[in-house]
C-alpha positions, 0 to 999 in steps of 0.5 A: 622941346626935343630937338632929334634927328630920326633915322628914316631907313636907307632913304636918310634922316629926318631932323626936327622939335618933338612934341610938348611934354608938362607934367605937375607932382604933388610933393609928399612930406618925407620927413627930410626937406633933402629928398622928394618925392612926387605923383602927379598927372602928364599932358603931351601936346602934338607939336612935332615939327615933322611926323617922325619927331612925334606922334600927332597924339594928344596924350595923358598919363601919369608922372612919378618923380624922387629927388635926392640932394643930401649930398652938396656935391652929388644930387640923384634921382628919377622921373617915370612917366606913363601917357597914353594917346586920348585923341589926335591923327587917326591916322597915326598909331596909338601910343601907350609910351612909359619913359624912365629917367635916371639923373645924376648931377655933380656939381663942380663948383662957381655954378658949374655941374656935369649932368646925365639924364637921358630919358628911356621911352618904352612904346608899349603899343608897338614894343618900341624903344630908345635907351640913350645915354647923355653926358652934358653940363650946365651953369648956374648963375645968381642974378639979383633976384632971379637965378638962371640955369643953362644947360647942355647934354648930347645923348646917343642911343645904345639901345633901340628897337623899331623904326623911327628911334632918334640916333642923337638928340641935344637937350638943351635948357634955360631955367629961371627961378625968382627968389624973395 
């Protein structure tokens, strides 16, 4: 879940979660079990804790995802996901959002890693944008059975247009994997 602080004209900002996002990718066989490459459907969920952290629409779209880890020290690829709005607030516009995720992961040995994976949103129903740039860093740790991944990235807008656009937003994660 995003947590953003929205700027809301001369009157200040608003701070608050941002809608639920999940997507599901088939996996296509390349050949090299180091890159992978998926399509799949998105659902988007209006769970926004206030009205400008979100878009009080249910939405659903597609998902796009390539992943390269041929090198052990630096792991690249993508994720491009389309949604449009299918119901929800009638009083609240219509979305037609794609959103363009480059990431680019170094690992710096002991589980540590650096990380960048801002996401770009394009509104296309209101020729909106955000383009930030994020630099973060995450902890791998192996514990019996399962595996834990915590991360932190700060990311800072650079590029926007239209109202509403988040200046800074804090992703922060916790994965678990169960391995056999």
């Amino acid at each position: 879940m995003p947590v953003q602080r929205v700027p809301e004209g001369a009157s200040g900002s608003t701070s608050g979660l941002g809608d639920f996002s999940a997507f599901a990718t088939y996996l296509f066989d390349t050949g090299d079990p180091a890159v992978s490459f998926g399509v799949g459907p998105q659902i988007v969920a209006p769970t926004a804790s206030e009205d400008a952290t979100g878009t009080g629409k249910w939405q659903a779209g597609l998902a796009a995802t390539y992943f390269n880890a041929k090198s052990s020290t630096v792991q690249w690829g993508g994720l491009i996901t389309w949604q449009a709005s299918v119901a929800g607030d009638s009083d609240r516009d219509d979305t037609s959002l794609l959103a363009v995720q480059p990431f680019v992961i170094i690992q710096m040995g002991k589980g540590w890693y650096l990380r960048s994976t801002a996401i770009a949103a394009f509104n296309l129903e209101t020729d909106s944008y955000n383009v930030p740039i994020g630099l973060g860093f995450g902890k791998v740790i192996p514990s019996g059975k399962m595996v834990f991944n915590v991360f932190v990235e700060p990311q800072f807008t650079i590029l926007d247009r239209g109202p509403g656009q988040p200046e800074t937003q804090l992703f922060v994660g916790f994965n678990t994997q169960f391995v056999n």
